[in-house]
Z-matrix of the N, CA and C atoms (Angstrom, degrees):
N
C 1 1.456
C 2 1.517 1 109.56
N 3 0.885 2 119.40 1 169.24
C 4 1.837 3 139.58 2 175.65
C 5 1.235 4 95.90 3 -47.99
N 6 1.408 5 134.87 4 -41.03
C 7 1.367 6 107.86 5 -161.24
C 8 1.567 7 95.72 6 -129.85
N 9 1.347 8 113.92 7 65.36
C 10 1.829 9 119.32 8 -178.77
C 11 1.314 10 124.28 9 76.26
N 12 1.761 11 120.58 10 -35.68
C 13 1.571 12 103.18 11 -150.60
C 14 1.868 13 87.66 12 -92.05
N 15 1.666 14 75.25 13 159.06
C 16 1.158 15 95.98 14 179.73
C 17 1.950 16 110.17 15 -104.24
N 18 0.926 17 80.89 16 -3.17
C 19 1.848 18 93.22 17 166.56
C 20 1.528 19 121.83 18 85.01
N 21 1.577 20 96.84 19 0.06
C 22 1.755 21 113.23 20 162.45
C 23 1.750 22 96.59 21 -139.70
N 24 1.445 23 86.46 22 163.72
C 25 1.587 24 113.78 23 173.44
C 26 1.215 25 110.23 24 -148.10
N 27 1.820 26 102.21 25 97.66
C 28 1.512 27 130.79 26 171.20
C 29 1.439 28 112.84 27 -11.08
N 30 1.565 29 93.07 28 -78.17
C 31 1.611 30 109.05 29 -161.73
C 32 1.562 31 98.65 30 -57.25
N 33 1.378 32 132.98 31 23.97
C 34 1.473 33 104.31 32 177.05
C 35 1.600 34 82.99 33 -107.22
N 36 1.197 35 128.13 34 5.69
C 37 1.698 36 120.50 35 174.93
C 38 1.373 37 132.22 36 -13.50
N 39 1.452 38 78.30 37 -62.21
C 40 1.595 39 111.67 38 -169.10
C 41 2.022 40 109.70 39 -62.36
N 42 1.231 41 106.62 40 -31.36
C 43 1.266 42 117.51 41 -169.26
C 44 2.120 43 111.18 42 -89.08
N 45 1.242 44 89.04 43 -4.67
C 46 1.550 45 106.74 44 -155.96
C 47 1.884 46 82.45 45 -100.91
N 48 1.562 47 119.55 46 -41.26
C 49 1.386 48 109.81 47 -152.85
C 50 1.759 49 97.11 48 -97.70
N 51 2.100 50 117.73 49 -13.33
C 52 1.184 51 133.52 50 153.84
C 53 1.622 52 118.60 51 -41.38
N 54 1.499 53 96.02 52 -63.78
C 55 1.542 54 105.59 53 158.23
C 56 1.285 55 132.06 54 -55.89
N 57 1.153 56 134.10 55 -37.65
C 58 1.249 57 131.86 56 -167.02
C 59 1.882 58 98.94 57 -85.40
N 60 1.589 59 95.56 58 -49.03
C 61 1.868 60 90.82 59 169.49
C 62 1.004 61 129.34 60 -35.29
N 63 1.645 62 124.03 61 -31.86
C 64 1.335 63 114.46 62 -140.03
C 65 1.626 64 88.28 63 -122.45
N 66 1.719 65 120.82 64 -37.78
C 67 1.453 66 93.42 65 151.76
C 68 1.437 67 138.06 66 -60.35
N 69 1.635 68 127.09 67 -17.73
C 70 1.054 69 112.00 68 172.79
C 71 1.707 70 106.89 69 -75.92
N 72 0.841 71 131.25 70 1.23
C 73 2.144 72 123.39 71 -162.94
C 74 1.507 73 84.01 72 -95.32
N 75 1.754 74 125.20 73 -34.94
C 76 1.325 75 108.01 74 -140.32
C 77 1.498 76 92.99 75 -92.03
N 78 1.334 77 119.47 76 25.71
C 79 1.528 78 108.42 77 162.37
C 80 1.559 79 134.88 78 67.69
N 81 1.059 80 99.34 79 -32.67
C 82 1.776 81 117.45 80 -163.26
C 83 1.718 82 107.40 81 -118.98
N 84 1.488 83 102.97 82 175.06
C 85 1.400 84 94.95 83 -178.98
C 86 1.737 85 113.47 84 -77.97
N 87 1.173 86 133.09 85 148.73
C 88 1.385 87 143.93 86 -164.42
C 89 2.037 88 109.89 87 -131.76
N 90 1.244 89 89.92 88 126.85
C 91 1.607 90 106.02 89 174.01
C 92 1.657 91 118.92 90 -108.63
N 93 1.062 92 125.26 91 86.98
C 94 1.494 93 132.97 92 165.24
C 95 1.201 94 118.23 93 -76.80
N 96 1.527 95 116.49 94 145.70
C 97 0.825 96 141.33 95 -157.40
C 98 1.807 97 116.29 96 -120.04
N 99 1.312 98 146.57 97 56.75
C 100 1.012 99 123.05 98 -176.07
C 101 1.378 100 131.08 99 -110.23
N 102 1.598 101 100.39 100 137.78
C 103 1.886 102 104.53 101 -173.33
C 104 1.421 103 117.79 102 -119.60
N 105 1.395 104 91.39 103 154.53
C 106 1.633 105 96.15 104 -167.39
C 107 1.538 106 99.82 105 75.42
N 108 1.208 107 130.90 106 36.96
C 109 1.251 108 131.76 107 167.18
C 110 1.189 109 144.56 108 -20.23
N 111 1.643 110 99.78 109 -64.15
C 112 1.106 111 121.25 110 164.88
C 113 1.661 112 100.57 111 73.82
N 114 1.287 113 105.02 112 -152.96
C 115 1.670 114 113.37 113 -165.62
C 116 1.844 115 112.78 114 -76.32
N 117 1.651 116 104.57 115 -6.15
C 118 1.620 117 96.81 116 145.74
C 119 1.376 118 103.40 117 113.14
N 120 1.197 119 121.84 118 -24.73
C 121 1.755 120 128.09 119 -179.73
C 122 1.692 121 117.47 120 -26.99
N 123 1.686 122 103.57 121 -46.01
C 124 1.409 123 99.36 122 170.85
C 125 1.684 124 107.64 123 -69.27
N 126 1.042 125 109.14 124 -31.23
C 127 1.509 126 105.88 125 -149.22
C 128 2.211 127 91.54 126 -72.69
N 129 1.335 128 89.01 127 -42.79
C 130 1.276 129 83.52 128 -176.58
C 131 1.873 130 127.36 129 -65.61
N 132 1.537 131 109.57 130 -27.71
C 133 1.360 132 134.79 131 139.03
C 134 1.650 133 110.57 132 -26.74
N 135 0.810 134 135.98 133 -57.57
C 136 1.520 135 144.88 134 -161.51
C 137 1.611 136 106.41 135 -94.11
N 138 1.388 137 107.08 136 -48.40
C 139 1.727 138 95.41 137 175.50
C 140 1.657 139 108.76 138 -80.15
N 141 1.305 140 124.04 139 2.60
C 142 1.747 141 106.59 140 -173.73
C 143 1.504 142 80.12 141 -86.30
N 144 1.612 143 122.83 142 -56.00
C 145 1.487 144 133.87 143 -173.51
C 146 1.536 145 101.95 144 -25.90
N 147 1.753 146 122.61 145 -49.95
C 148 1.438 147 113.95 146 -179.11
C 149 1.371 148 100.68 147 122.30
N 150 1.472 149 115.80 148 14.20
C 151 1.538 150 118.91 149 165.56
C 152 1.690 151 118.36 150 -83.36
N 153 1.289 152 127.51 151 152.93
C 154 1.053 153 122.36 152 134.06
C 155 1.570 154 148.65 153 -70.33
N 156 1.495 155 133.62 154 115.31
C 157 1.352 156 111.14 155 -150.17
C 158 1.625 157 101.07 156 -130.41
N 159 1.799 158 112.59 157 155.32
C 160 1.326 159 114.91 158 179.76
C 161 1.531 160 85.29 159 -107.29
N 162 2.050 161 105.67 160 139.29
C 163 1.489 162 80.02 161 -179.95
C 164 1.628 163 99.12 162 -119.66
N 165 1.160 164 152.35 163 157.60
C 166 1.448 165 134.64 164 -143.80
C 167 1.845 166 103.48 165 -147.74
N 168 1.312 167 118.56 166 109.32
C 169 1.373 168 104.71 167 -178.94
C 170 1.563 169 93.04 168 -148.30
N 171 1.468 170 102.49 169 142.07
C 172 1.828 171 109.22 170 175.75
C 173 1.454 172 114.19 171 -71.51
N 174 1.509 173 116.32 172 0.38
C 175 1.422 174 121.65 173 -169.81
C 176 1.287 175 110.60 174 -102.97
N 177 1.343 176 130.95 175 106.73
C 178 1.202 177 119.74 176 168.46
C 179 1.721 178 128.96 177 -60.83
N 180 1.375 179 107.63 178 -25.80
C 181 1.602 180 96.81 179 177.39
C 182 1.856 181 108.98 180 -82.24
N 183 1.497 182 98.54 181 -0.28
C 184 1.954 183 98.49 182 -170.06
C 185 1.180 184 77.27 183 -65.62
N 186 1.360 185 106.47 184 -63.58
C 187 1.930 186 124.50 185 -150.27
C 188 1.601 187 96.69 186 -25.85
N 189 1.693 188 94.08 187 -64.35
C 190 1.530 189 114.15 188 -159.17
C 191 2.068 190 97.00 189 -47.40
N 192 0.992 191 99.97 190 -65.36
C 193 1.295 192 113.48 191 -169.32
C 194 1.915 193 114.16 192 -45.13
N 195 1.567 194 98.99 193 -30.55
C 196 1.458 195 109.34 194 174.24
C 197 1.996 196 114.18 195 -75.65
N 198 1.338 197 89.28 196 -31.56
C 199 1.598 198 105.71 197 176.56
C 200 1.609 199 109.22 198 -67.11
N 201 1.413 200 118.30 199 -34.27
C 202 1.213 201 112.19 200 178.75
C 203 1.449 202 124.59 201 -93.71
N 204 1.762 203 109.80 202 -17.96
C 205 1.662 204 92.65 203 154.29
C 206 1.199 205 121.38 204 -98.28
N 207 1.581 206 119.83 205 26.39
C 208 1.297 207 113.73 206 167.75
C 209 1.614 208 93.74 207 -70.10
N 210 1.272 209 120.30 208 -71.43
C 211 1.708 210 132.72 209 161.20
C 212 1.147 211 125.68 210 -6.95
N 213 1.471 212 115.56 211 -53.42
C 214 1.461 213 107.36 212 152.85
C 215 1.384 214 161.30 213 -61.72
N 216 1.755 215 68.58 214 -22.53
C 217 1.774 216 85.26 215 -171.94
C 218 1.652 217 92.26 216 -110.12
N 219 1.603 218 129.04 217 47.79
C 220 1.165 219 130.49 218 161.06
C 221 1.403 220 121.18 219 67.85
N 222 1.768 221 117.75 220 5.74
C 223 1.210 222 106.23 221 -157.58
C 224 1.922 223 92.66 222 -129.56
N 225 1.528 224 115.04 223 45.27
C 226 1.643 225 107.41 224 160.51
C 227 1.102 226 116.32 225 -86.41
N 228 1.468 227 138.23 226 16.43
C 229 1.063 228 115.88 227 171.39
C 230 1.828 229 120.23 228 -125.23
N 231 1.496 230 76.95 229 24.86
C 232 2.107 231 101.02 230 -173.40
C 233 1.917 232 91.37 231 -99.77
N 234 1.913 233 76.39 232 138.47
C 235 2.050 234 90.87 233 177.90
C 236 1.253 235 131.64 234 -34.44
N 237 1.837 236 122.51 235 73.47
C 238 1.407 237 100.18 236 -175.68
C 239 1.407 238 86.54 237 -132.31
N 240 1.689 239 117.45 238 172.64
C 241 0.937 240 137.60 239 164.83
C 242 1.647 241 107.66 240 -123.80
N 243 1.361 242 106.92 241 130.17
C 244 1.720 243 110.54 242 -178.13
C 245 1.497 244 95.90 243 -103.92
N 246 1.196 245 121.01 244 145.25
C 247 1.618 246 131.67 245 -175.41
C 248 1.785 247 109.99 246 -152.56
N 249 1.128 248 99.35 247 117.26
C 250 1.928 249 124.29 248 -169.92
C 251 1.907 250 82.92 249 -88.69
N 252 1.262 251 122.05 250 110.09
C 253 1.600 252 121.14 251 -167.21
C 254 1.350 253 122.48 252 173.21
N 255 1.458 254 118.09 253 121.76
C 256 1.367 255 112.13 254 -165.69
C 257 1.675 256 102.87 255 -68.34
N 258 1.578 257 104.53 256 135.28
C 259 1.458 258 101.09 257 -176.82
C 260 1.541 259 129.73 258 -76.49
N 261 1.476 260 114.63 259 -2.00
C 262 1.125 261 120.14 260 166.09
C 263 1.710 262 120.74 261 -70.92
N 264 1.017 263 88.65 262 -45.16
C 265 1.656 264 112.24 263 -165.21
C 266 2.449 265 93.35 264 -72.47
N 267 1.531 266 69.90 265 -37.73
C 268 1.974 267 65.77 266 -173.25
C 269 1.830 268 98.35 267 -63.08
N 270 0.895 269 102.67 268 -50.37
C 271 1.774 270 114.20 269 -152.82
C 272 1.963 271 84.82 270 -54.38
N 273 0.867 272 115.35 271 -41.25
C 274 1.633 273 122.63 272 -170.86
C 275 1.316 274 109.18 273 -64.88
N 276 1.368 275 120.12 274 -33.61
C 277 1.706 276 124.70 275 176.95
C 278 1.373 277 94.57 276 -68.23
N 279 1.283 278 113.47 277 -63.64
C 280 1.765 279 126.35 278 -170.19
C 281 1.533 280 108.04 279 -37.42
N 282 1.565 281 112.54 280 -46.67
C 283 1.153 282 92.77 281 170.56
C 284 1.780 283 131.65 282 -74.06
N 285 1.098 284 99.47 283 -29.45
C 286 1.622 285 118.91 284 177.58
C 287 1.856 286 101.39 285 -50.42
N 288 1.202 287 107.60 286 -37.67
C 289 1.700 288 118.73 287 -163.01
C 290 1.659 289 95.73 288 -90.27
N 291 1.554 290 117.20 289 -26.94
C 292 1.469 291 111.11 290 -173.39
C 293 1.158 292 115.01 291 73.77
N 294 1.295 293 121.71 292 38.33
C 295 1.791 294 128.27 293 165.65
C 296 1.184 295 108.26 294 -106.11
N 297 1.537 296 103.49 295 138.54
C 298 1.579 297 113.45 296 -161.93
C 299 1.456 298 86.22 297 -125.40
N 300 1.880 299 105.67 298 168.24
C 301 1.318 300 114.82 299 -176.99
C 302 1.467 301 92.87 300 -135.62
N 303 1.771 302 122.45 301 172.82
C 304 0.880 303 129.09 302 -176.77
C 305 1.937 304 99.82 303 -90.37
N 306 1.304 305 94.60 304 -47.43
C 307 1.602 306 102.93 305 -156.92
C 308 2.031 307 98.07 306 -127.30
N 309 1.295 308 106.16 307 143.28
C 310 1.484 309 98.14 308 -179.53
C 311 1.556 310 99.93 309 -131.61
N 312 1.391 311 124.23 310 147.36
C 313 1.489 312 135.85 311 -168.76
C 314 1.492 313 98.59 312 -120.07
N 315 1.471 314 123.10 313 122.51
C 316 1.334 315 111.91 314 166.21
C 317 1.759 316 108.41 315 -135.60
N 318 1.050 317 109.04 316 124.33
C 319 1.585 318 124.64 317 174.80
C 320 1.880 319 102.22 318 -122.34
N 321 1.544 320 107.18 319 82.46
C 322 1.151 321 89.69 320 176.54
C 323 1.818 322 116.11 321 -95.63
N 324 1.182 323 137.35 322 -167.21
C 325 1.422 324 143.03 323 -162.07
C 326 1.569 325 84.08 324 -99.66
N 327 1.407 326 117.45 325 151.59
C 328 1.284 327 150.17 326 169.24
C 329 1.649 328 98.46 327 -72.76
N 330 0.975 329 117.05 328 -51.77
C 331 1.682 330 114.12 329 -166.86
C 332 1.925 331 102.77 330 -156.42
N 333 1.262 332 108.64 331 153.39
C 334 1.054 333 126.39 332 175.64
C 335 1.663 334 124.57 333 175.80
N 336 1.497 335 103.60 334 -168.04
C 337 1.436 336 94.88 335 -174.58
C 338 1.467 337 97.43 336 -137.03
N 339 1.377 338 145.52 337 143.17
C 340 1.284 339 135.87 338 127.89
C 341 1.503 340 152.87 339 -12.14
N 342 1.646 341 122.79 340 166.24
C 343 1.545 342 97.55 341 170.02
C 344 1.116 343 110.70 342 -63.23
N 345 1.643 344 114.38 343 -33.98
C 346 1.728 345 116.03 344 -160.34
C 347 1.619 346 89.51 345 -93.51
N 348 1.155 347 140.04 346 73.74
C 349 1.392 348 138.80 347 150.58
C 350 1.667 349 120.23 348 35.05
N 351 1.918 350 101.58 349 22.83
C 352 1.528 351 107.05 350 171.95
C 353 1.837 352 95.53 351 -89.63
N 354 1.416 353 82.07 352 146.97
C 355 1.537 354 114.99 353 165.33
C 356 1.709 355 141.05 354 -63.77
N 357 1.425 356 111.35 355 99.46
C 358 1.405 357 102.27 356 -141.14
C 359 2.345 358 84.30 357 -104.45
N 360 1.235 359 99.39 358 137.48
C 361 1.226 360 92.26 359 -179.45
C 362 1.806 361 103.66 360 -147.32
N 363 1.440 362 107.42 361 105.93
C 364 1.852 363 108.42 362 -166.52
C 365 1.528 364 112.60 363 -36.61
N 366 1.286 365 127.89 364 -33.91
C 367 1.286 366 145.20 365 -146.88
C 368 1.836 367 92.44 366 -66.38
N 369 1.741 368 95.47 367 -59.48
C 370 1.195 369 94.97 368 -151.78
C 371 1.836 370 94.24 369 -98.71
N 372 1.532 371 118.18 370 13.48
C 373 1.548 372 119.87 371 177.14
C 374 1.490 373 111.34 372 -92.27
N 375 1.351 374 97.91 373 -26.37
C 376 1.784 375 103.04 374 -146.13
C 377 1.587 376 104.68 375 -73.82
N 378 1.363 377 144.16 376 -59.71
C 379 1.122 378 134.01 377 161.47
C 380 1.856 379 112.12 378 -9.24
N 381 1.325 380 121.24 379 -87.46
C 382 1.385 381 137.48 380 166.51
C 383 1.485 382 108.60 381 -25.54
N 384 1.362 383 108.45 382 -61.12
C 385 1.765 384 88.68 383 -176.82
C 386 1.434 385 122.47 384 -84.35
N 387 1.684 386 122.23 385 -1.66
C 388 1.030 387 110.58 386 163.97
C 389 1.677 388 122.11 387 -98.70
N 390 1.330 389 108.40 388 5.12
C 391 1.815 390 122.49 389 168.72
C 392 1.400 391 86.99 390 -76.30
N 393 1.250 392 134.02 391 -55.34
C 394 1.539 393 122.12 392 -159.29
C 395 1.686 394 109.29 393 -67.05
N 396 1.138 395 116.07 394 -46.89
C 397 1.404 396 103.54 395 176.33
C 398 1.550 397 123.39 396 -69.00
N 399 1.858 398 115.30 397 -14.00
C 400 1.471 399 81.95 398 179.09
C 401 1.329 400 130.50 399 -68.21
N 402 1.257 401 104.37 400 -4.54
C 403 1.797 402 120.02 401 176.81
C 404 1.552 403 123.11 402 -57.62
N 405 1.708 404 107.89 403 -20.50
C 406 1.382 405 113.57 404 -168.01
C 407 1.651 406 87.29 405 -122.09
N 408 1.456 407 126.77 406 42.43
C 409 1.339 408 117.68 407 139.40
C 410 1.418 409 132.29 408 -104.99
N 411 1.406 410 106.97 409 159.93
C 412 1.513 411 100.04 410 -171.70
C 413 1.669 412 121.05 411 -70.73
N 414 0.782 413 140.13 412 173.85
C 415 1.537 414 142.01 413 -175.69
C 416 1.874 415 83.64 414 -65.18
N 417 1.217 416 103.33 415 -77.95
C 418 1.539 417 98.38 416 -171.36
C 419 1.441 418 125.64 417 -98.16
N 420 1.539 419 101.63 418 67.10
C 421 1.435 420 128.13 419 177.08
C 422 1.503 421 117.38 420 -56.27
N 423 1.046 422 124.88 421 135.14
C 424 1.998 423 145.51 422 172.26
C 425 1.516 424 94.61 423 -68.01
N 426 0.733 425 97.85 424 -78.94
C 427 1.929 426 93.04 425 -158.96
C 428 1.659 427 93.06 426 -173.69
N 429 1.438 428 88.02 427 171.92
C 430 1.671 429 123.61 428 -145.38
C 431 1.533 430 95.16 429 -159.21
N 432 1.576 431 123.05 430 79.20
C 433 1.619 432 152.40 431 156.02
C 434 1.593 433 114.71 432 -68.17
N 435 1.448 434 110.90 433 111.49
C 436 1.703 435 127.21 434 178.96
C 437 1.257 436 89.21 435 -125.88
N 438 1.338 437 107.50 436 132.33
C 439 1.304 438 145.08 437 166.41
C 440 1.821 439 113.65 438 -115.17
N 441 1.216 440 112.63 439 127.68
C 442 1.171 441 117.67 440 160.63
C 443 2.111 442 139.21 441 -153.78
N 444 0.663 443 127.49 442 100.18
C 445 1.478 444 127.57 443 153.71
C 446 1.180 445 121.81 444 -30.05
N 447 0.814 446 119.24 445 13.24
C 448 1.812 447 97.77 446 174.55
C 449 1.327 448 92.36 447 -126.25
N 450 1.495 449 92.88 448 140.32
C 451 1.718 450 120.89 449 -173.86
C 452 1.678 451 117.16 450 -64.30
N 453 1.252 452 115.82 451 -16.01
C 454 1.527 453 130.16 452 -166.53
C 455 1.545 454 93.29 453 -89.52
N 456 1.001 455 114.99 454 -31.19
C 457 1.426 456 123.26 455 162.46
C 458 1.699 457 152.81 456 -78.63
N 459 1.612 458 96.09 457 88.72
C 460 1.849 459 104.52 458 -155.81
C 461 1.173 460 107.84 459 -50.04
N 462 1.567 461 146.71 460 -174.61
C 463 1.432 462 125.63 461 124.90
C 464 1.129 463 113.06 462 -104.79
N 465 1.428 464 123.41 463 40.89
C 466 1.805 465 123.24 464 120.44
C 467 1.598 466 117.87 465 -60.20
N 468 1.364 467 107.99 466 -68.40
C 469 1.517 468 131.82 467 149.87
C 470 1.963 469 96.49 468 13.76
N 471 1.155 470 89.19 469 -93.53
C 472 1.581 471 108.29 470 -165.94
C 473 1.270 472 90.39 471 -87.36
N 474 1.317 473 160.89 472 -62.23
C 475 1.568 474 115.44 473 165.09
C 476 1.605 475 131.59 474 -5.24
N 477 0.799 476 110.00 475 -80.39
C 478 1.979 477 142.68 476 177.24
C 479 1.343 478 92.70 477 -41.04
N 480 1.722 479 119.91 478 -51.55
C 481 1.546 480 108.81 479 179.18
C 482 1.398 481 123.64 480 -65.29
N 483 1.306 482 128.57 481 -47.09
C 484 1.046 483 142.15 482 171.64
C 485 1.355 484 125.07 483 -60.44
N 486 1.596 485 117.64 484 -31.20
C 487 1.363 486 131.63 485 177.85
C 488 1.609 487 98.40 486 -59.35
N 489 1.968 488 95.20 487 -60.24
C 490 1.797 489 76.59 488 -171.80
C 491 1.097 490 121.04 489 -96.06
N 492 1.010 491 108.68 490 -3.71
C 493 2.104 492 94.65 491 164.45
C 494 1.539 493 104.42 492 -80.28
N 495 1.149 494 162.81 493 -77.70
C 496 1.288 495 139.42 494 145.94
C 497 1.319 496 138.28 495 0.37
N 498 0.910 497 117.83 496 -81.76
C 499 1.536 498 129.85 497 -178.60
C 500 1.379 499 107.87 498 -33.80
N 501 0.828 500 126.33 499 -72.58
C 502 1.724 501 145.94 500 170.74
C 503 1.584 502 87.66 501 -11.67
N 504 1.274 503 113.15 502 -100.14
C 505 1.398 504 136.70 503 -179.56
C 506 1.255 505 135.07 504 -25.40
N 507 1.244 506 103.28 505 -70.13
C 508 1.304 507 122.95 506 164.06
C 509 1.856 508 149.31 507 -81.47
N 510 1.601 509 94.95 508 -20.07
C 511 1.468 510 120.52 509 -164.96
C 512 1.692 511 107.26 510 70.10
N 513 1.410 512 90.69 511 -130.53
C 514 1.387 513 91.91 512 -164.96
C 515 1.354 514 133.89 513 75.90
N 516 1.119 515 130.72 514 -122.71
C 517 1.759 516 131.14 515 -144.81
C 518 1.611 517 132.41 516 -173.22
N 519 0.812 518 108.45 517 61.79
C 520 2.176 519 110.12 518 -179.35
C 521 1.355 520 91.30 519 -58.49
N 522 1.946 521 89.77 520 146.92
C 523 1.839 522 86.72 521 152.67
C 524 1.907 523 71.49 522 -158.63
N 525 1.327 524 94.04 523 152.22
C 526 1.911 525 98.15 524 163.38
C 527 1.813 526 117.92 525 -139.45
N 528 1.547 527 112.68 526 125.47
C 529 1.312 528 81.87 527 -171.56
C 530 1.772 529 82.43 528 -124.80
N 531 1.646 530 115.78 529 -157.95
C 532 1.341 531 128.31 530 149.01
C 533 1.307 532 105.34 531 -87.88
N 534 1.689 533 105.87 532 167.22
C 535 1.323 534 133.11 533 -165.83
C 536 1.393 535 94.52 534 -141.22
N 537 1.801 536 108.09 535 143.84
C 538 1.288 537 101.48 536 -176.97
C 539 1.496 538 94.03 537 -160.19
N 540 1.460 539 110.70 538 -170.41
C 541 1.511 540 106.12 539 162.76
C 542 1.771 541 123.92 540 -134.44
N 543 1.063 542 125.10 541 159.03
C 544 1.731 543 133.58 542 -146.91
C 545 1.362 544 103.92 543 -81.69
N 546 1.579 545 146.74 544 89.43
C 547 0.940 546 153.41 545 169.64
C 548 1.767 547 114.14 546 -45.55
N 549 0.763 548 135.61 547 59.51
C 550 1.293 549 156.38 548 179.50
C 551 1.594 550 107.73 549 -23.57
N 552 1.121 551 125.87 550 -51.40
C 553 1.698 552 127.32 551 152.61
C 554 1.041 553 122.28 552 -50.88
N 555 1.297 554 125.72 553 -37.21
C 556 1.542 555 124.32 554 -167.79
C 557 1.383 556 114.17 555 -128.77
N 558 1.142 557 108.84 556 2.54
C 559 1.603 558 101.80 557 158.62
C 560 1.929 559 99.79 558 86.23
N 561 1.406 560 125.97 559 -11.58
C 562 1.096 561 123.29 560 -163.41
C 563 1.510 562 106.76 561 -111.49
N 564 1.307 563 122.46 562 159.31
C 565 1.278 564 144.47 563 166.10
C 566 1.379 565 121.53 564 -76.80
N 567 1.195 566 106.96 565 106.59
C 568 2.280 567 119.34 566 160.57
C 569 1.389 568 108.74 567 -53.26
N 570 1.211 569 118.41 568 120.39
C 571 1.697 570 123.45 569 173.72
C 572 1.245 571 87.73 570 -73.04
N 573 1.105 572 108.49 571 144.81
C 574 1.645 573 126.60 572 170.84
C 575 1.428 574 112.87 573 -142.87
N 576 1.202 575 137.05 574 -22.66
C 577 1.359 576 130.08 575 -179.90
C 578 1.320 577 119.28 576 165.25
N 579 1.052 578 129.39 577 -145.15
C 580 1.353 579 128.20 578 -177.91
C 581 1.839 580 109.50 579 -171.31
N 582 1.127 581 97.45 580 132.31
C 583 1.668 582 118.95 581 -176.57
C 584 1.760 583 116.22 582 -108.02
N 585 1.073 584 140.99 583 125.75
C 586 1.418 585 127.96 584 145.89
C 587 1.585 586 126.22 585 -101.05
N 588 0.955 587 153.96 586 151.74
C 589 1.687 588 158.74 587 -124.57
C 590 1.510 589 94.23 588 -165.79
N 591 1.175 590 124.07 589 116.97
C 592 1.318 591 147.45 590 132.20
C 593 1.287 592 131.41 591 -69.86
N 594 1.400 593 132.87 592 76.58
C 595 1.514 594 113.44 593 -152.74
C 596 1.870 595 92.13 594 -109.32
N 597 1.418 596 117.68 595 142.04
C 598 1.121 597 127.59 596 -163.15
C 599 1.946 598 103.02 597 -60.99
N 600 1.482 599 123.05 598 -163.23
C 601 1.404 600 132.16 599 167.69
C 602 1.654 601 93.16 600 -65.16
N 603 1.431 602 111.19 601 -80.14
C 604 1.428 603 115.85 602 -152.12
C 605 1.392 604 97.91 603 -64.13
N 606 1.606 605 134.78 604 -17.85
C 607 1.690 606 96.44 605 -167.36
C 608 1.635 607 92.84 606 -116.62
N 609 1.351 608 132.09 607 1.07
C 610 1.404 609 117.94 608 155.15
C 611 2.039 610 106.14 609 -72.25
N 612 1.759 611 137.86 610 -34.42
C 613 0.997 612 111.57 611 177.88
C 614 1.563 613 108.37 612 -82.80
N 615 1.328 614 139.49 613 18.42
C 616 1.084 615 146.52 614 -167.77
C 617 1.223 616 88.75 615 -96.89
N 618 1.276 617 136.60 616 -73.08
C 619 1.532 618 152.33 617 176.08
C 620 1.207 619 123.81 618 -33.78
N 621 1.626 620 105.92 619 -36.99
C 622 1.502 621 120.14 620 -160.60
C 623 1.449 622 117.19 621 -117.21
């Protein structure tokens, strides 16, 4: 595109085939949740796995663009709902409505702006939007995946966040590492970002 992306990001691989594992072990039917969507890779990850998924992006051409490799890749007619919607504001109805999910995906933006020209900056959001979603998990929730780019952000950082807003509640399992990709000449790893994993009781001893 015009401004670099290529409309996936490799290094989230690893987090896509995490997900898909852990809905197939958990046997039963599964509700995912993913925001900040974007062009859909997780989302599409999760419905081959055999989940149903809400997939949530403020962009209408992402949406569009996520809708069409669902299509390609054989999978428009697997449980999803696509939604053009600011994800704060959605996650807040969800709770108001009392819909719970099994598993929640969040890749939110490092920086941005609003319709009304407020200032959106992860650093000082991220606490807040991840208190709001633990409300829309299920009693016996899979996991709860943060992804982020921005450098101000360790994955101790978001470990530590997720540990204790989770942990408390639910039990289960933090772990946070970086994500990168396999330099094939040199034997070395591309920093690319950083992830933390919440994996519930039953699907971290499922795993382990």
């Amino acid at each position: 595109m015009g401004f670099k992306h290529t409309g996936v990001f490799p290094e989230q691989a690893v987090n896509w085939d995490f997900a898909a594992d852990t809905i197939r072990s958990a046997k039963r039917p599964v509700k995912i949740l993913n925001l900040f969507a974007y062009t859909g890779a997780a989302t599409l990850a999760c419905l081959r796995a055999g989940a149903s998924v809400t997939h949530v992006d403020a962009s209408k051409g992402m949406v569009q663009w996520a809708k069409e490799n669902a299509s390609l890749s054989g999978l428009a007619d697997k449980p999803v709902r696509w939604l053009v919607d600011d994800c704060v504001k959605f996650v807040q109805r969800e709770q108001r409505r009392g819909n719970r999910y099994d598993g929640i995906i969040m890749d939110p933006p490092s920086y941005g702006r609003g319709p009304g020209g407020e200032v959106w900056q992860l650093e000082e959001q991220l606490f807040h939007l991840v208190e709001l979603c633990v409300p829309i998990l299920s009693d016996n929730a899979l996991f709860f995946i943060l992804n982020s780019y921005t450098t101000g952000l360790s994955p101790s950082v978001m470990e530590y966040l997720l540990g204790v807003m989770l942990e408390k509640r639910f039990g289960g399992h933090t772990s946070g590492s970086e994500i990168g990709l396999h330099v094939t000449e040199s034997g070395l790893t591309l920093p690319c970002g950083s992830t933390a994993i919440w994996q519930g009781r039953s699907a971290f001893e499922g795993i382990h």
